[in-house]
N, C-alpha and C positions, 0 to 999 in steps of 0.2 A: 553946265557942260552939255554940249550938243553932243548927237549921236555919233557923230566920227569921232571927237574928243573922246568918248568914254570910250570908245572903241582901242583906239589910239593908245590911251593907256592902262589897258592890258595889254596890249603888244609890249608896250615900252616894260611892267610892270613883271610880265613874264621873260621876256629878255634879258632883262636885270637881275633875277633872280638866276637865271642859267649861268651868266657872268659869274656871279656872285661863289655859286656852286663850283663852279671849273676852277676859279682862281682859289677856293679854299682848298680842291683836292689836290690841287697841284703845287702847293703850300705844305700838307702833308705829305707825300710823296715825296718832296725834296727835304723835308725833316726824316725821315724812315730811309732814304738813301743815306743821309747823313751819318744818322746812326748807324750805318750796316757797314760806315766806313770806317767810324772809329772803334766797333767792337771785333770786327772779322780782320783776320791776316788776308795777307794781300792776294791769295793765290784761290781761295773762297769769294768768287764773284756772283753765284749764280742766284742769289736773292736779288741784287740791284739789275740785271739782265731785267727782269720779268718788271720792276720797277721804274727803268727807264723807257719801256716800250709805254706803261701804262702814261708816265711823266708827258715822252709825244703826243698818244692820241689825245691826254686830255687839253695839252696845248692846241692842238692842233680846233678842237673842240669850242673851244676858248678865241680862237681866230676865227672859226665862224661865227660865232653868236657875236662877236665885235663886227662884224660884216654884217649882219640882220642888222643890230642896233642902228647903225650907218644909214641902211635900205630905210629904216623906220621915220630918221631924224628928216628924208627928202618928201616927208608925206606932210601937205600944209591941211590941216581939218578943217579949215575956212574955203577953201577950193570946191570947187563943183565944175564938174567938166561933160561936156554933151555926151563923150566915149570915153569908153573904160578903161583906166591907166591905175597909176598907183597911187592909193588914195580911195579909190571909187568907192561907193555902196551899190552893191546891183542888186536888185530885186528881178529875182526871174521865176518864172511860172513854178519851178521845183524849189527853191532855194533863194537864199540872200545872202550876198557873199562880201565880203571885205578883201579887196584887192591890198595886200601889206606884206605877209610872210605868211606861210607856212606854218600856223599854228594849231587846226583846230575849230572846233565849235567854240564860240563866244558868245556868253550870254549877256546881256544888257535891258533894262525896262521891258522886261517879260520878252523878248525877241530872241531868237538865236541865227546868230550869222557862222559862216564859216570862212574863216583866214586862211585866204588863197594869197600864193607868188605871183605874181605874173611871170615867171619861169617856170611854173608847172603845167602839166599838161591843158588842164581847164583855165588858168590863167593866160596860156597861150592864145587859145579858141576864144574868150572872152576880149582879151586886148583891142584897144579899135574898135567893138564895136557899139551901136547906138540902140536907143530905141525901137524896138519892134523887129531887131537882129535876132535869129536863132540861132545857137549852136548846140551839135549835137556830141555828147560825151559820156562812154558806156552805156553805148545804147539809149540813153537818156536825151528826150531834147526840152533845150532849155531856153524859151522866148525871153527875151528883156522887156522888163515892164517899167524900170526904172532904174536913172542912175542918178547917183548924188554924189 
């Protein structure tokens, strides 16, 4: 397994896991409303109030991480591209970063990267560019030394 692949899944591997988590709470939620139906009279709502709010966000919750998963499946690890898109390994004078989601530090073969969007703000500044491009981000500037 190359360096993008391993990278690659721990996105997919913590993604799955979040899945995994939303669709079991949301699982429980709709059992504990259930129950709140058939022990409480009809005029006693205000335990499922506070239970259907939670039921939305964690749907809601649950549609995003179906959305990342999505963003993850368009990244080929056999790719290598001269500028920085989704997919990339940048190696920059501060940091190395994995252009994928929004994760986090990722550790791999004693290295650590950090899993940037390309819809966040350093994913923005980064986008596009090549070799020997700098961008500057919190005061921080960041040369490209390498992309893969």
């Amino acid at each position: 397994m190359n360096e993008k692949e391993a990278l690659l899944q721990a996105c997919f591997s913590y993604v799955k896991k979040r899945i995994a988590s939303y669709k079991d709470e949301i699982e429980t939620i709709k059992e504990s409303i259930e129950a709140n139906d058939k022990s409480n009279d009809m005029e006693d709502d205000s335990g499922n109030g506070k239970l259907f709010n939670d039921l939305e966000k964690n749907a809601q919750h649950l549609t995003d991480a179906t959305k990342t998963l999505d963003t993850l499946k368009l990244i080929n690890p056999k790719k290598n591209s001269d500028t920085v898109s989704l997919g990339s390994i940048v190696k920059t004078t501060q940091n190395t970063f994995f252009i994928s989601i929004s994760i986090g530090v990722l550790e791999t073969e004693n290295q650590s990267y950090f899993g940037i969007s390309l819809l966040s703000p350093i994913g923005q500044l980064l986008k596009g560019k090549v070799i020997g491009d700098t961008v500057t981000f919190n005061n921080i500037t960041h040369k490209i030394l390498e992309i893969k």
